[in-house]
C-alpha positions in Angstrom: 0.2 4.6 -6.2 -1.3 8.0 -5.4 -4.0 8.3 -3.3 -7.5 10.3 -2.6 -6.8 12.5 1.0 -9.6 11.4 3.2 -9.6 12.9 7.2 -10.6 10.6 10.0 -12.1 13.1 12.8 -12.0 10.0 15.0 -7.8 9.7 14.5 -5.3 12.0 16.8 -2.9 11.4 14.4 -1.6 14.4 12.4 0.0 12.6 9.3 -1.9 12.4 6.4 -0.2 10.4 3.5 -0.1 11.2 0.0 1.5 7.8 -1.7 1.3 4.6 -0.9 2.8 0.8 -1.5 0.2 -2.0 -2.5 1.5 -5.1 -2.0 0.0 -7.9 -4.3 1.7 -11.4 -4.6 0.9 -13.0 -8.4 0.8 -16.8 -9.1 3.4 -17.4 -12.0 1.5 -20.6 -13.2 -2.2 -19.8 -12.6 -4.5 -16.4 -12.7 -4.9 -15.5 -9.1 -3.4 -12.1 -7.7 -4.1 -11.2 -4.2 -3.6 -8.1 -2.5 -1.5 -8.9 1.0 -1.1 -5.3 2.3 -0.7 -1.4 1.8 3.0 -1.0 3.0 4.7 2.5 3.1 8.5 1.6 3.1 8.2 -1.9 4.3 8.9 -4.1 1.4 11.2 -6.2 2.5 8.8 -7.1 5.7 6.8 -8.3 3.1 8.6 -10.5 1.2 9.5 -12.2 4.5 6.3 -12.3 5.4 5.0 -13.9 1.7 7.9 -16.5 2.4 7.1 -17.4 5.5 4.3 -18.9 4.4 6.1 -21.5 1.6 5.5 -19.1 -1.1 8.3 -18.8 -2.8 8.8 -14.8 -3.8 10.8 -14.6 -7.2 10.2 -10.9 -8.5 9.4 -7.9 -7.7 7.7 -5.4 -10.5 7.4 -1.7 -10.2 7.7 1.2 -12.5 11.2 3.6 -12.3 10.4 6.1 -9.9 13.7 7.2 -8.2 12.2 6.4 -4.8 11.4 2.6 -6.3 15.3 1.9 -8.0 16.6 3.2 -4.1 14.3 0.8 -2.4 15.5 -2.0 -5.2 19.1 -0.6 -4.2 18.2 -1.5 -0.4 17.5 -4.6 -1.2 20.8 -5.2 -2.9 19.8 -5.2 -6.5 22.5 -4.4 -9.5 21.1 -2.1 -11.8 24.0 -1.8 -13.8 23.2 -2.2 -17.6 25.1 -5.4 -18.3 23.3 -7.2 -15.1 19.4 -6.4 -16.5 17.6 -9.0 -17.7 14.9 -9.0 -20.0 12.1 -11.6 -19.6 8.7 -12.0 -21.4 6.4 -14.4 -20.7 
């Protein structure tokens, strides 16, 4: 997701990000989304986090960027065409 530039005058930091992660866990069953954190590389932290809790994490959705298929390649996904599945609910 891009995001607007905004400066903080009251920050010493001199990074000022352009992109960012939104995290959002989704209830399969029901209509509740909620949005658990704005994470830069950190999805796996996430899910652990989301797990810890006795949610059970079964997906993850985002579009094909290159930077999002090598995060899904950290994680130890296989992209390979025969190993895709197709699911809609």
């Amino acid at each position: 997701m891009s995001i607007r530039k905004h400066l903080d005058l009251e920050d010493d930091s001199n990074f000022m990000a352009k992109q960012v992660f939104v995290m959002i866990i989704v209830n399969i069953n029901g209509t509740w989304k909620l949005p658990v954190g704005y994470f830069l590389v950190v999805v796996s932290q996430c899910i652990q986090l989301v797990s810890a809790t006795g949610a059970r994490v079964v997906s993850l959705t985002f579009d094909g960027a290159p930077s999002n298929i090598a995060v899904a390649n950290t994680l130890g996904t296989n992209n390979s065409y025969d190993s895709l599945k197709h699911i809609f609910l």
